[in-house]
Every structure is written in C-alpha cells, then in structure tokens.
DRENLUM-952912 format. One record per atom (N, C-alpha, C, O, CB): residue number from 0; residue in three letters; chain; x, y, z. Coordinates in pm, 1 decimal. Each point is the difference from the previous one (the first is absolute). Last residue first. Glycine has a CB too. Layout:
REM DRENLUM-952912
 zami vexro kollo       px       py       pz
  NUM   ALA     A        X        Y        Z
...
This chain:
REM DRENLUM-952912
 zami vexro kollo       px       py       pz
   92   UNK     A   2130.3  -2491.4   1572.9
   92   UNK     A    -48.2     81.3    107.1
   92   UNK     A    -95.2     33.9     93.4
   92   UNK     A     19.2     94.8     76.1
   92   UNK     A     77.0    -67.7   -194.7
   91   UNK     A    119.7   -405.8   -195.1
   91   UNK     A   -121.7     40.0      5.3
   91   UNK     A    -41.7    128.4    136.7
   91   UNK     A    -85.9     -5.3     88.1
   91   UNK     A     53.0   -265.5   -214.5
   90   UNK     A    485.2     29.4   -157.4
   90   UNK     A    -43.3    -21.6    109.1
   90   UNK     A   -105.8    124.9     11.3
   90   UNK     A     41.1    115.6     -9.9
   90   UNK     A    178.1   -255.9     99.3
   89   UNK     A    -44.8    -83.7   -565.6
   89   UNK     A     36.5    129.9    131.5
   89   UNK     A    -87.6     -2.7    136.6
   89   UNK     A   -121.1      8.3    -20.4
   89   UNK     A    171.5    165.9   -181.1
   88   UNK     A    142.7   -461.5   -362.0
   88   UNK     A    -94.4     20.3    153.0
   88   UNK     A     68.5     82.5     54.2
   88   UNK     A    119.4     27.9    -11.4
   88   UNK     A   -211.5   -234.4     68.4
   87   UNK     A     70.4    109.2   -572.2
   87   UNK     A     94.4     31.8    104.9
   87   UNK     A    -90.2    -19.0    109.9
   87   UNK     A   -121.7      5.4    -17.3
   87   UNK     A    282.3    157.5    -98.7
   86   UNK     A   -151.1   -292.8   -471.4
   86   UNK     A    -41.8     33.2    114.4
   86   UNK     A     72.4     13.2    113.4
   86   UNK     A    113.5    -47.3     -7.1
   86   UNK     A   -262.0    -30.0    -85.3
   85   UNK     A     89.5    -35.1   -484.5
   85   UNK     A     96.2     88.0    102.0
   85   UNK     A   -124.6     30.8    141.5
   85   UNK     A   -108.7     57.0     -8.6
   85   UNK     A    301.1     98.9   -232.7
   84   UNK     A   -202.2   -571.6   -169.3
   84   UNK     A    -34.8    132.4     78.8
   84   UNK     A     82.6     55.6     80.9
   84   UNK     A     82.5    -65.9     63.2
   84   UNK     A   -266.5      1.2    -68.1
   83   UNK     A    194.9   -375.3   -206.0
   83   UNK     A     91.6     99.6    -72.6
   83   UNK     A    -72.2    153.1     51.7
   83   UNK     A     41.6    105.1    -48.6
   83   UNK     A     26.9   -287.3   -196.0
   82   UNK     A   -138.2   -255.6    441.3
   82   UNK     A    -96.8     -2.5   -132.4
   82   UNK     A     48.5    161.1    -83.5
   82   UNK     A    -67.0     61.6    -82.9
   82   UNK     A   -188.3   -226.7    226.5
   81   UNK     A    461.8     38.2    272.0
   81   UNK     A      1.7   -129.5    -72.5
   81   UNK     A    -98.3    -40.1   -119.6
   81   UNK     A    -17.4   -105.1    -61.8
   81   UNK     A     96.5     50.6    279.5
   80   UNK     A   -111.6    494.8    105.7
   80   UNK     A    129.0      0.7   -128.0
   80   UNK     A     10.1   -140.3    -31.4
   80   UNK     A     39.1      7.2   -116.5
   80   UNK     A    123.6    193.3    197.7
   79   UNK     A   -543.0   -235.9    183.7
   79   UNK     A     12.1    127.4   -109.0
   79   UNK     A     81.2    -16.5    -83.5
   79   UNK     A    -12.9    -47.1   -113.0
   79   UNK     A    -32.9    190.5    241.4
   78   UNK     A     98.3   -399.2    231.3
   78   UNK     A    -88.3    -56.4   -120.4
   78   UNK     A    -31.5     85.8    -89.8
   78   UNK     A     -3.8    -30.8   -119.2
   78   UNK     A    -87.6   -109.3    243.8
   77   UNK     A    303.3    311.9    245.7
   77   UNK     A     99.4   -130.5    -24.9
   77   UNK     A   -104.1    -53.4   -131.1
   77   UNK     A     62.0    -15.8   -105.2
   77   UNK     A     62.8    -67.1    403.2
   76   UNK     A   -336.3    364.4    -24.4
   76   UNK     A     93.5    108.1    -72.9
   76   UNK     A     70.9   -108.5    -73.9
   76   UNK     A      1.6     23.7   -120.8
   76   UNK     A     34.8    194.7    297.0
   75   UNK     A   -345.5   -434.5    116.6
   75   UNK     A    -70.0     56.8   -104.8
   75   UNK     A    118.8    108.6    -70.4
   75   UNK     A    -34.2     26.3   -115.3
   75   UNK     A   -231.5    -60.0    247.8
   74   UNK     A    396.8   -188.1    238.1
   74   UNK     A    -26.8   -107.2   -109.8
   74   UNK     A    -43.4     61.8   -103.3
   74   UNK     A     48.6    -24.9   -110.4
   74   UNK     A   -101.2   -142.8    243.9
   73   UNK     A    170.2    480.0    227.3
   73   UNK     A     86.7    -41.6    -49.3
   73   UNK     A    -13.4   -116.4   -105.7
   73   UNK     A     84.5     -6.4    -89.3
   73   UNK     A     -6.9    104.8    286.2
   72   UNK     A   -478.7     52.3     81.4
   72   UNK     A     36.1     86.2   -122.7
   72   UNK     A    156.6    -45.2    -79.9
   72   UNK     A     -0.2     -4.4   -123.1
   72   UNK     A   -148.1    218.1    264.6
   71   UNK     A     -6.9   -489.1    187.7
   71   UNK     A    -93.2      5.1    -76.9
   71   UNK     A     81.9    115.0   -127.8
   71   UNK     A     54.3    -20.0   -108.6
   71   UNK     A   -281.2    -48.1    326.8
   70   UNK     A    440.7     50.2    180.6
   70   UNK     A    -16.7    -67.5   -127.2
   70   UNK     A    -47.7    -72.3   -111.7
   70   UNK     A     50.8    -64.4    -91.8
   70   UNK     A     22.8    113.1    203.4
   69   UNK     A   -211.8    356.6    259.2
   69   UNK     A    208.1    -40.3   -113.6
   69   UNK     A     11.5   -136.7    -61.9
   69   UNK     A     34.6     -0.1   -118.1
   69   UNK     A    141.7    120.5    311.9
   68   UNK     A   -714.2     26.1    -87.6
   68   UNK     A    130.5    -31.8     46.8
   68   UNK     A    116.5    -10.2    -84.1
   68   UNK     A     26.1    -48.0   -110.3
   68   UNK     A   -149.8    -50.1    252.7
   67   UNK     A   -226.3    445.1   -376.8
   67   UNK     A     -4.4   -114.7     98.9
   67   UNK     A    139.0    -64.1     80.0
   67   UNK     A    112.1     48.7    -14.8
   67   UNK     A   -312.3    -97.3   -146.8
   66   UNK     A    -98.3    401.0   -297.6
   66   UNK     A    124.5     11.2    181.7
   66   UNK     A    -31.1   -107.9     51.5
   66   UNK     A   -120.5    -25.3     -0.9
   66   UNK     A    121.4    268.2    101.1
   65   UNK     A    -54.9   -148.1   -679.4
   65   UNK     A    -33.5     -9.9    145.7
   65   UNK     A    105.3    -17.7    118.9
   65   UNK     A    119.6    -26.4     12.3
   65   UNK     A   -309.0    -64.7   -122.2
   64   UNK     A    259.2    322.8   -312.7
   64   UNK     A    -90.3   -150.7    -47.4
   64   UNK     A    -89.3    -42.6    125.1
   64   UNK     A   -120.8    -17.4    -16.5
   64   UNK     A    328.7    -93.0   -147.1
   63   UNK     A    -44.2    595.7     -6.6
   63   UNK     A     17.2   -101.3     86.7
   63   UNK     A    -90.4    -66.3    -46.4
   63   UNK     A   -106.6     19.8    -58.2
   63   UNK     A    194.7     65.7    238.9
   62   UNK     A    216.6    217.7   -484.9
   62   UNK     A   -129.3    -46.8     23.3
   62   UNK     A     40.8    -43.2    161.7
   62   UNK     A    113.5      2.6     47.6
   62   UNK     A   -211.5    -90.2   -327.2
   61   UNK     A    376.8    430.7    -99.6
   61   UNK     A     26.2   -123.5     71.2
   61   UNK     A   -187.6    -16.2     71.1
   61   UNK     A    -79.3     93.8     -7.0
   61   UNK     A    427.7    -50.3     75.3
   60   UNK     A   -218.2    239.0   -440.0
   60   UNK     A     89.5    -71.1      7.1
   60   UNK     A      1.4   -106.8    134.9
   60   UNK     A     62.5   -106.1     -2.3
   60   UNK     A     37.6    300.5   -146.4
   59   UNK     A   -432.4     86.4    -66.7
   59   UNK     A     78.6     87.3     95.2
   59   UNK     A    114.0    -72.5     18.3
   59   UNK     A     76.9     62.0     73.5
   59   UNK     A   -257.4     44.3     43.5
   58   UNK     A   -124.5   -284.5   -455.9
   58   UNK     A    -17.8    171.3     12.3
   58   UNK     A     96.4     69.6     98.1
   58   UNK     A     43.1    113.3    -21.3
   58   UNK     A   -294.7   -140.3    -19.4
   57   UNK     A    240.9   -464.7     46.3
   57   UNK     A     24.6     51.4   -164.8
   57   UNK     A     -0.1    124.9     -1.5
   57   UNK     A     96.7     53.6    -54.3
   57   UNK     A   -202.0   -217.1    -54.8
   56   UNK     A    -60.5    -37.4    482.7
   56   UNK     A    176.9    -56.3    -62.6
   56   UNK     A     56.9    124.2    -83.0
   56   UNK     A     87.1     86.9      0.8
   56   UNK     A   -146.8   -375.0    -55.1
   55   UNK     A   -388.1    238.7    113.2
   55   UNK     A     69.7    104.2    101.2
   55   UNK     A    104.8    -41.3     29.3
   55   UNK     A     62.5     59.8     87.6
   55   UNK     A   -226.6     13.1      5.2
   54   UNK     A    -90.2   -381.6   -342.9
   54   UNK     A     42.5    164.8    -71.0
   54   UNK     A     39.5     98.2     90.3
   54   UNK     A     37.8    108.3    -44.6
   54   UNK     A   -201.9   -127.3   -121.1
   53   UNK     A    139.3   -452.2    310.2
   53   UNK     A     98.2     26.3   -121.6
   53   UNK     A     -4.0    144.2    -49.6
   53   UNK     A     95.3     68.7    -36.9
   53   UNK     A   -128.0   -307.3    -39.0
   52   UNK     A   -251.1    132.8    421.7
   52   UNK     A    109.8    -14.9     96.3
   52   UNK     A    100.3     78.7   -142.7
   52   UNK     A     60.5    107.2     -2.5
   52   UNK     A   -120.9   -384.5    218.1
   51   UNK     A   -372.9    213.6   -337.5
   51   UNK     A     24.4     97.1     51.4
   51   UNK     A    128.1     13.7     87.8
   51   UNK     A     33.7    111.1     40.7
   51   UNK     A   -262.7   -102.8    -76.3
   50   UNK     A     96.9   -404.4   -217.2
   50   UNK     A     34.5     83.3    -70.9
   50   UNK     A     -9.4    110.4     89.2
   50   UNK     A    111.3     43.1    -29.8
   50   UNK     A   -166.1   -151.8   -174.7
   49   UNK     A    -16.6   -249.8    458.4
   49   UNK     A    118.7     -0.5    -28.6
   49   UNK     A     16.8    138.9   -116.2
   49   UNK     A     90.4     79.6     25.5
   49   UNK     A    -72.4   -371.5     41.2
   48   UNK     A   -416.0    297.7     98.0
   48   UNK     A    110.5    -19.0    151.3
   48   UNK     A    111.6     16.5    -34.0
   48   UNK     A     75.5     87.7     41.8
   48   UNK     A   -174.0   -244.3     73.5
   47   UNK     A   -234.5    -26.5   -374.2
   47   UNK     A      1.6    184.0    -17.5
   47   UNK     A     72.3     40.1     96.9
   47   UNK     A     16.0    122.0     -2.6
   47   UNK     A   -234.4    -70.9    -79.6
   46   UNK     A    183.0   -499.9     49.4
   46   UNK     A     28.9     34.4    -68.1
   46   UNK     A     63.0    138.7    -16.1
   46   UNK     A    110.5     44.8    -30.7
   46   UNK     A   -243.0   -216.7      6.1
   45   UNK     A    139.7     -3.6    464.7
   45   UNK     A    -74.4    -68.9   -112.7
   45   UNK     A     50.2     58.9   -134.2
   45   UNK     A    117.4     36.9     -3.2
   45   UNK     A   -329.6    -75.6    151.4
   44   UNK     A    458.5   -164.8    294.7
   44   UNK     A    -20.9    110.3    -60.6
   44   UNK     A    -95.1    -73.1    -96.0
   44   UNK     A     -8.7   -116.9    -37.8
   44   UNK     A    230.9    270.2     81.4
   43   UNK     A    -26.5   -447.8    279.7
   43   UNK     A   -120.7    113.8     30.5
   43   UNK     A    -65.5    151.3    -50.5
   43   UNK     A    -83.4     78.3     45.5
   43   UNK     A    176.1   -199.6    112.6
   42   UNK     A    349.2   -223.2   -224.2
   42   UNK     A   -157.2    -45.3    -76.9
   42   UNK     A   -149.6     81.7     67.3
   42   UNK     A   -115.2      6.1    -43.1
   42   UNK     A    237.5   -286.3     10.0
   41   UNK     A    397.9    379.9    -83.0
   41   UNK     A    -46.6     16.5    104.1
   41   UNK     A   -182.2    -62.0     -7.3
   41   UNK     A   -102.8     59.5    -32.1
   41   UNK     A    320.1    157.9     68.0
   40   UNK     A     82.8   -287.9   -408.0
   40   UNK     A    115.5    -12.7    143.9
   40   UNK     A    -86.6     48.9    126.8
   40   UNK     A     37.7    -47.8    107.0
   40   UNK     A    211.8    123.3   -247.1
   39   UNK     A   -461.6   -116.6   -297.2
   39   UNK     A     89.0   -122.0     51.2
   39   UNK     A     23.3      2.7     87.6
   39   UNK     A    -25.5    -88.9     81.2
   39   UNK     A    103.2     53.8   -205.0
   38   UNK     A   -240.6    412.4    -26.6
   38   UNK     A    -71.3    -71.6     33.6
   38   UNK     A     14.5   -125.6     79.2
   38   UNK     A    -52.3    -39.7    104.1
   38   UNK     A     -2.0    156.7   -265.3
   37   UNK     A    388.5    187.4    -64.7
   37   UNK     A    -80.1     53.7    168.9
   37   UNK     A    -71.3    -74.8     52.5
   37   UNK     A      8.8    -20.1    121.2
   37   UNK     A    -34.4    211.6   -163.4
   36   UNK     A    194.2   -285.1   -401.3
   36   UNK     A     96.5    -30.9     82.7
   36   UNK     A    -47.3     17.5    168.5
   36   UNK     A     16.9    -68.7    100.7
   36   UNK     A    149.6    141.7   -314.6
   35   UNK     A   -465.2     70.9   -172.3
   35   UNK     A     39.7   -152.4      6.4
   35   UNK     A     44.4    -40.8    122.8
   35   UNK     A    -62.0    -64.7     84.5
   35   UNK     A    123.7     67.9   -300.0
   34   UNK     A    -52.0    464.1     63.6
   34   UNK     A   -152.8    -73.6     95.4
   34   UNK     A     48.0   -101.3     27.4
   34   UNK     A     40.1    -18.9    114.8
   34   UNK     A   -245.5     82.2   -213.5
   33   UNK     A    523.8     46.6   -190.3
   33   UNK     A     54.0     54.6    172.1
   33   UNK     A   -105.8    -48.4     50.4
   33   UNK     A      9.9    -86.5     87.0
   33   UNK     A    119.1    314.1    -85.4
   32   UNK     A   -140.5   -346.6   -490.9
   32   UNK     A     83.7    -58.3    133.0
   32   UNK     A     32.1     77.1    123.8
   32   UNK     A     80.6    -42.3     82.9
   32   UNK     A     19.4    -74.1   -246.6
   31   UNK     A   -353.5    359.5   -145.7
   31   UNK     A    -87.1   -115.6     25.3
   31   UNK     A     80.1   -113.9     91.9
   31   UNK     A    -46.5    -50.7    102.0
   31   UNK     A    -81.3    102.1   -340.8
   30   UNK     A    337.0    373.2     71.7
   30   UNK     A    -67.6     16.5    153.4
   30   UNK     A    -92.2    -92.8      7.1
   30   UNK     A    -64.1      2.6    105.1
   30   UNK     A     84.1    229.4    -74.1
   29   UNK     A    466.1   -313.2   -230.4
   29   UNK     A    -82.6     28.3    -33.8
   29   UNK     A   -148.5      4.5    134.7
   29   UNK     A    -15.4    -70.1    100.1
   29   UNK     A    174.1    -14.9   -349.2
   28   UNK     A    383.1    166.1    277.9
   28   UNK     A    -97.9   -129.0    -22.9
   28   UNK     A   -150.8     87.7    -15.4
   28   UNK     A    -36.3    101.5     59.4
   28   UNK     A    189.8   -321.2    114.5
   27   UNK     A    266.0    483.5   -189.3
   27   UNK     A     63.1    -98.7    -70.9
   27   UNK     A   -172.2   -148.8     15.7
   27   UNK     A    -26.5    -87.4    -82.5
   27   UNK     A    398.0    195.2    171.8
   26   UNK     A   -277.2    363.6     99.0
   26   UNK     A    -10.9     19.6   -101.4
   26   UNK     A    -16.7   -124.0    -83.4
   26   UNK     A    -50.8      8.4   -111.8
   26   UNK     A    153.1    189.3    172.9
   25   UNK     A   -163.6    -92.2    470.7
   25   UNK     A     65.2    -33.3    -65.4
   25   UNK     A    -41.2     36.1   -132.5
   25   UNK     A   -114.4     45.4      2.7
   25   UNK     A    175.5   -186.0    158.5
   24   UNK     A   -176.7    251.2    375.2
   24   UNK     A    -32.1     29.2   -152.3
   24   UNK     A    115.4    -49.5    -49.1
   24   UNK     A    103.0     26.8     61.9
   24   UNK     A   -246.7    177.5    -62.5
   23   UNK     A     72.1   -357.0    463.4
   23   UNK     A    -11.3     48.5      2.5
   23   UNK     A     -4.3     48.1   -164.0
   23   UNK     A    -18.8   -112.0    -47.5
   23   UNK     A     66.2     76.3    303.6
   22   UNK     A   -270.3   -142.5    236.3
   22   UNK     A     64.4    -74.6   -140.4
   22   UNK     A     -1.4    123.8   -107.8
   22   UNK     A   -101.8     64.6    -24.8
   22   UNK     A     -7.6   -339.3     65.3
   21   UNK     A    102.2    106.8    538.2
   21   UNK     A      8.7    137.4   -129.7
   21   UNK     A     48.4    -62.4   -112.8
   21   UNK     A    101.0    -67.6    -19.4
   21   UNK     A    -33.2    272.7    161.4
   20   UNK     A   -273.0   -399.3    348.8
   20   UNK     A     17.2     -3.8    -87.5
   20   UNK     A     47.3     45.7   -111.7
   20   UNK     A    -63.8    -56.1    -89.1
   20   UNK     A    -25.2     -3.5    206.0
   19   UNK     A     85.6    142.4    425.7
   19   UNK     A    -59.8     45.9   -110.9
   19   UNK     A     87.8    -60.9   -104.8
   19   UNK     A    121.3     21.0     -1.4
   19   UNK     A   -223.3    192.2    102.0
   18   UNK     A     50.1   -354.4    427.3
   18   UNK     A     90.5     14.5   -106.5
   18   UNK     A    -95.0     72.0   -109.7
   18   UNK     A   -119.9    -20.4     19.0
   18   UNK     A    282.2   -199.2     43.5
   17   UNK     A   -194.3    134.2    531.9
   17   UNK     A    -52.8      0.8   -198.3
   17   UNK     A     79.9     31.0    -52.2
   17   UNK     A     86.3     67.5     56.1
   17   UNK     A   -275.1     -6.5    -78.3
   16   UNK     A    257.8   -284.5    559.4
   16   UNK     A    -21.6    126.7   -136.9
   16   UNK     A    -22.5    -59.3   -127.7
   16   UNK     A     18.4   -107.1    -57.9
   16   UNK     A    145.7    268.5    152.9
   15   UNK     A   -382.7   -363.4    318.3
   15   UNK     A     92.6    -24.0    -23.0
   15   UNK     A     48.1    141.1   -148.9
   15   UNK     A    -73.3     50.1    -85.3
   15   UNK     A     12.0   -354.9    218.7
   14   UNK     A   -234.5    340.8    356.1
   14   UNK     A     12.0    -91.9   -109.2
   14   UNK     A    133.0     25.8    -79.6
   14   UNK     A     85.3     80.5     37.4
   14   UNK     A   -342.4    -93.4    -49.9
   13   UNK     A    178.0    -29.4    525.3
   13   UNK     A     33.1    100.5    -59.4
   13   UNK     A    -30.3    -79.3   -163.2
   13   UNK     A     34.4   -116.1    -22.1
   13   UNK     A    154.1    253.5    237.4
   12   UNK     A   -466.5   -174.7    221.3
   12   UNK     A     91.1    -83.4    -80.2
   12   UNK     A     53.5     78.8    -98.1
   12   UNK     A    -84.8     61.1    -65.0
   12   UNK     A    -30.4   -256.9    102.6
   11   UNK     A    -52.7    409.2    378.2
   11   UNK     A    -57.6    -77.8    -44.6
   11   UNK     A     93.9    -79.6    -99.7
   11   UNK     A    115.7     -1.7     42.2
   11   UNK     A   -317.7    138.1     16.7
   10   UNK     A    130.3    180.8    423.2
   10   UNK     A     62.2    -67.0    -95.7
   10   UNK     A    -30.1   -102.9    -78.1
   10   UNK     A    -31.3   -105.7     54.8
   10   UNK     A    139.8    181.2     60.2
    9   UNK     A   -327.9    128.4    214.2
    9   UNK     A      3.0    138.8   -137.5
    9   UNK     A     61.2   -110.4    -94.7
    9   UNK     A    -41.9    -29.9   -111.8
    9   UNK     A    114.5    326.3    231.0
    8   UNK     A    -92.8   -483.7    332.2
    8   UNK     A   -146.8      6.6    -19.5
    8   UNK     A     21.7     39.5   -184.8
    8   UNK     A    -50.8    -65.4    -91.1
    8   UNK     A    -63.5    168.8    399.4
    7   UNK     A    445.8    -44.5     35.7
    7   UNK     A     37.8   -160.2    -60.6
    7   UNK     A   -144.1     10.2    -90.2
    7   UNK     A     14.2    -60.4   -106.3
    7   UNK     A    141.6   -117.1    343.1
    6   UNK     A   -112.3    583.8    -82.7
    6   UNK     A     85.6     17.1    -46.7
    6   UNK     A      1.4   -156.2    -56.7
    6   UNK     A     20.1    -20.3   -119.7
    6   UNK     A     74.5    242.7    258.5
    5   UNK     A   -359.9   -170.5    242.6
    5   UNK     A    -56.4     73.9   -192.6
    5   UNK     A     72.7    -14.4    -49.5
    5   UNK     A    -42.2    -81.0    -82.6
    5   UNK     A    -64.5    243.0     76.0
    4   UNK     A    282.2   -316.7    420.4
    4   UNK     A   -114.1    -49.8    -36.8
    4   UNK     A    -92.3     22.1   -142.5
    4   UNK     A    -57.0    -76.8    -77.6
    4   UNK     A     88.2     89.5    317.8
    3   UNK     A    308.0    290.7    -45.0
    3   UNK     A     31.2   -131.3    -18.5
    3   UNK     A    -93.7   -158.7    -66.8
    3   UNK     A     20.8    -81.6    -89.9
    3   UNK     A    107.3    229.3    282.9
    2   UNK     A   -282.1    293.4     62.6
    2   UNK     A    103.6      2.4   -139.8
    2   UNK     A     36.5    -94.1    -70.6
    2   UNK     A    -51.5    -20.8   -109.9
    2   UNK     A    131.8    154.2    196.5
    1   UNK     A   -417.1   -247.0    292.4
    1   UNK     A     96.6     38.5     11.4
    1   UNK     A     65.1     72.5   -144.3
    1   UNK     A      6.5    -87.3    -86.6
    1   UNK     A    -14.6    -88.2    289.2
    0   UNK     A   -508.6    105.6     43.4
    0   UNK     A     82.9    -63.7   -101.1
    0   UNK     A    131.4     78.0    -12.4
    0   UNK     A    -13.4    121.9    -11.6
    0   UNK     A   -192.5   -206.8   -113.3
C-alpha cells in the first residue's frame, strides 16, 4: 500500500467549528427571567441547567450557555439580548 493511499484513507470530514455561547452578569433582570429566557431560547436546557448556567452568571460574571455550530450559536446570542440579556460568542477552542 502506497503513502498516498493512507493519507486519502486518514482523511476525514473536517467538522464544522464551535462556537461557545457566553451569557454574561447583569444587574438589571431579574434571576427568575434569566431561567426563563435560557429555557426559551435554547430548548434543550433543563431547568437546573438553566439556574446553574444563571448563578455562575451571577457569581463570576460570565457563564456558558452552550457550544455549538456558528450559527446555531449566533441565533441563540441574538435571542438572548432580544430578551434584554447580555451575551457574546467565541469560537470554541
């Protein structure tokens, strides 16, 4: 079997990059509307999902919500702040 031959063999589908979610501490909405808002917007969160995302908001100032495709994650940051949350994405090292 030639080099060449493995080399077409190794290569596989490159996947696509991640994004990280970050949502980040505010003063101004209350922490029963942030669960709320998390819930809504990413419907695969559960509850205790969402309040642990919110208090590690809250304690260190910024959370991850979750990592997924760019724009996946770009819809989910866009619906955040459209419910008056502060959020950002960063490409998932």
């Amino acid at each position: 079997m030639s080099v060449e031959t493995l080399e077409k063999r190794s290569t596989s589908r490159k996947l696509a990059p991640r994004y990280r979610v970050l949502l980040h501490n505010d003063d101004f909405n209350p922490m029963e509307y942030v669960v709320q808002v998390l819930m809504t917007t990413v419907p695969s969160l559960t509850q205790p999902q969402a309040v642990s995302i919110m208090m590690e908001a809250h304690h260190s100032g910024i959370a991850l919500v979750i990592t997924c495709a760019q724009e996946h994650a770009e819809f989910y940051c866009e619906t955040l702040k459209n419910h008056g949350l502060t959020s950002t994405i960063e490409p998932d090292e």
